[in-house]
C-alpha positions as CSV (number, residue, x, y, z in Angstrom):
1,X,-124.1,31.4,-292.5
2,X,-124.5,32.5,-289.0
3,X,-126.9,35.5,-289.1
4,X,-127.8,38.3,-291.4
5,X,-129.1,42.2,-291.9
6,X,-130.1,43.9,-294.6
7,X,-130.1,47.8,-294.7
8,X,-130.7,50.7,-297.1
9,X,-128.0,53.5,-296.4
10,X,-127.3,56.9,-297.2
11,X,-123.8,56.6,-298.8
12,X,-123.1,60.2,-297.5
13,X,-119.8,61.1,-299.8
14,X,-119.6,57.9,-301.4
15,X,-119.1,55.7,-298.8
16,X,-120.9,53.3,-296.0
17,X,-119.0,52.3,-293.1
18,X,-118.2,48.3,-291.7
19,X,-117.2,49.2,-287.8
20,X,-116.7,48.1,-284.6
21,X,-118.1,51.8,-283.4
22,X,-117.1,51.6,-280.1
23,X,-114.0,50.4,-280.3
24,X,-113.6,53.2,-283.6
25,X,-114.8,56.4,-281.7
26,X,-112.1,55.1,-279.1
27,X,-109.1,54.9,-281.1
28,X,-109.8,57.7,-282.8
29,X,-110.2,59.7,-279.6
30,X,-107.2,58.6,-278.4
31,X,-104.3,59.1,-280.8
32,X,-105.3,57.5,-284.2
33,X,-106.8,60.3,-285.5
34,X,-103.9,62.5,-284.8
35,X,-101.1,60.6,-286.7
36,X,-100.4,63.1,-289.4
37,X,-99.6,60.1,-291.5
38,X,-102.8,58.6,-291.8
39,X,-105.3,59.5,-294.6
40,X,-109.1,60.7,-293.7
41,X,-111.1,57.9,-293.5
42,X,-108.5,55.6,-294.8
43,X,-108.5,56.7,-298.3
44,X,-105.3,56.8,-299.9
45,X,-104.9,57.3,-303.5
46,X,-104.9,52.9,-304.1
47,X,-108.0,53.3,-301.8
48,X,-109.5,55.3,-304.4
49,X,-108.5,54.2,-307.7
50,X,-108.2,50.0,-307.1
51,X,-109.7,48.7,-303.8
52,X,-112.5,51.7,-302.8
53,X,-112.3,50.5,-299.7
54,X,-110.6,53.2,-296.7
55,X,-109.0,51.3,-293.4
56,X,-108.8,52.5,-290.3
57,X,-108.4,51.2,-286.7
58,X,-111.8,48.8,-286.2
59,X,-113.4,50.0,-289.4
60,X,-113.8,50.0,-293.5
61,X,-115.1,52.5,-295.1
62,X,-116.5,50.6,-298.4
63,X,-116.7,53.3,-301.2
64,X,-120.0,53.4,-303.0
65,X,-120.4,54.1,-307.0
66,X,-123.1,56.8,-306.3
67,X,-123.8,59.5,-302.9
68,X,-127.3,58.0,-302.5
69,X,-129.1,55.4,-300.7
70,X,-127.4,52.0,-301.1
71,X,-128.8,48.4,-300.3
72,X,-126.5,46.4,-298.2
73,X,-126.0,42.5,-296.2
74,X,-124.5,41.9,-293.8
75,X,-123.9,38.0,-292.9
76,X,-121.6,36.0,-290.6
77,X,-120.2,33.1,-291.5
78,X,-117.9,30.0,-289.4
79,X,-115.8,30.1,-292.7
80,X,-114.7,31.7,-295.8
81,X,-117.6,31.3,-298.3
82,X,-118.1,31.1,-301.6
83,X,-117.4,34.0,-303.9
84,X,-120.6,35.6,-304.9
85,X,-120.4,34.6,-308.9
86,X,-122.0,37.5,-310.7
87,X,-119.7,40.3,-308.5
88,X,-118.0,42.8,-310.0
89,X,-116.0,43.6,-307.6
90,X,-114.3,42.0,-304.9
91,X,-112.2,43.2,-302.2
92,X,-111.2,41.3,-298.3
93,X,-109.5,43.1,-295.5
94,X,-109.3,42.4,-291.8
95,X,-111.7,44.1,-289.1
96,X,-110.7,44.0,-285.4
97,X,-114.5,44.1,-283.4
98,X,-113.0,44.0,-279.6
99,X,-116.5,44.5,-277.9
100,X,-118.1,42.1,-280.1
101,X,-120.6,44.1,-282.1
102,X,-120.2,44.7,-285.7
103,X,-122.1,47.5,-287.2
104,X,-122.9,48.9,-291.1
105,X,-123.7,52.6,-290.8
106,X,-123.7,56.0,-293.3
107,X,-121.2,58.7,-292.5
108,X,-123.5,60.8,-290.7
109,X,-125.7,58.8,-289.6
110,X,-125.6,57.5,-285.9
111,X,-125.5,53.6,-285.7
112,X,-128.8,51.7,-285.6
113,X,-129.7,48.3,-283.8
114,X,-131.2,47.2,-286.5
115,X,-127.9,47.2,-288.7
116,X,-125.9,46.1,-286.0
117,X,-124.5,42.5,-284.9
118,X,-123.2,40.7,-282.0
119,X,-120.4,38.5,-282.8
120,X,-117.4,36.8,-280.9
121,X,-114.9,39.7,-280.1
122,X,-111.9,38.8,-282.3
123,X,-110.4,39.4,-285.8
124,X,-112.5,38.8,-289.2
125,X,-111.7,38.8,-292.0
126,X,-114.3,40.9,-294.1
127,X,-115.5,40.3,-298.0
128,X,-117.1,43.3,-299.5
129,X,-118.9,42.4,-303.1
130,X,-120.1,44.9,-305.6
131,X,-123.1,43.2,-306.5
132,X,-124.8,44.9,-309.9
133,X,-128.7,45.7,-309.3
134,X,-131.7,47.5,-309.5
135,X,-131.9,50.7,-307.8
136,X,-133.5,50.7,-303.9
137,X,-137.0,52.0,-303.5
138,X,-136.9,55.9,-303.0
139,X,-133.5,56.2,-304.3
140,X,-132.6,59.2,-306.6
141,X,-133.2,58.8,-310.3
142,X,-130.7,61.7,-311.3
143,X,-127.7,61.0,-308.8
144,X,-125.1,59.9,-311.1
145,X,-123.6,56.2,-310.8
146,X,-124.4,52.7,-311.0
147,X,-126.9,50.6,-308.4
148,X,-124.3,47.9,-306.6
149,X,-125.5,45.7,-304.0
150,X,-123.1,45.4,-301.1
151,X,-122.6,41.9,-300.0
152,X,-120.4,42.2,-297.0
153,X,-119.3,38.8,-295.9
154,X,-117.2,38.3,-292.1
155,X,-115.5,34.9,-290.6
156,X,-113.2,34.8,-287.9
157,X,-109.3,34.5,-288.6
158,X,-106.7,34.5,-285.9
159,X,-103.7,35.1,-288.3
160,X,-103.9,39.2,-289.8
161,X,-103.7,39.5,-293.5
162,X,-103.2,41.7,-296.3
163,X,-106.1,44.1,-297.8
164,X,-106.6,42.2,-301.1
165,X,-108.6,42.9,-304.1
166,X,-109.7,39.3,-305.1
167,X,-111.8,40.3,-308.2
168,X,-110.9,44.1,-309.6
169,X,-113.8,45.7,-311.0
170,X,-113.3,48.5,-313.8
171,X,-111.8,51.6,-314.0
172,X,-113.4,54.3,-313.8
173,X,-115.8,52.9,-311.9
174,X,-118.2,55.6,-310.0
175,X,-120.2,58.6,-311.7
């Protein structure tokens, strides 16, 4: 492992986002976000139901199993690692981070240095785990849904893959 962050999030409408920002805000000002095609956020009905995760041009929008705040890592890696045993949930899907700076940020909430690193611009591949836990400090007792860690693991690939749910959690699975 290269380097790692920890953050607690708001998971504003369920979700946390894994994004190259810049490079985001710029595709989506400039065409992507127009393509009448393409579902908000990424979320098409598989999105919701099997991999809860949304795509979208240099950024994953990891679906959360309660709107409330969320612990999260971050780590870097040189190479795939090992699947996190006790997950419930796994899903990998590429990221494209052009300007070299990864990020983990809430919906409405504006990107932090703190949750942000700096990384070799390129492709990675990106691991998201639903890790069962205790709630975070300060979280809301009465906020429907289970307390997941999210382990998000990134290593660079130069070949693009498929999104892939390696581990499929159950169904129903938030609130």
């Amino acid at each position: 492992m290269i380097v790692v962050r920890h953050a607690v999030l708001f998971a504003e409408y369920g979700q946390f986002y894994v994004q190259d920002v810049d490079a985001h805000d710029h595709a989506m000002r400039t065409g992507a976000a127009m393509d009448p095609d393409r579902p908000p956020g990424g979320w098409t009905e598989d999105a919701v139901q099997l991999h809860r995760t949304g795509l979208e041009p240099h950024s994953i929008s990891v679906g959360t199993a309660r709107e409330d705040l969320v612990e999260t890592v971050l780590a870097v890696h040189t190479s795939p690692p090992q699947l996190t045993i006790n997950a419930e949930h796994v899903v990998e899907a590429d990221l494209d981070v052009p300007t070299g700076a990864v990020s983990i940020l809430g919906c409405t909430q504006p990107p932090q240095p703190e949750h942000a690193l700096t990384v070799t611009p390129g492709r990675y591949r990106t691991r998201v785990s639903y890790i069962p836990s205790a709630p975070p400090a300060d979280s809301d007792p009465d906020a429907p849904g289970d307390h997941f860690n999210y382990q998000i693991d990134i290593w660079p690939v130069f070949e693009p893959s498929a999104l892939t749910v390696v581990r499929q959690g159950t169904s129903p699975w938030a609130g």
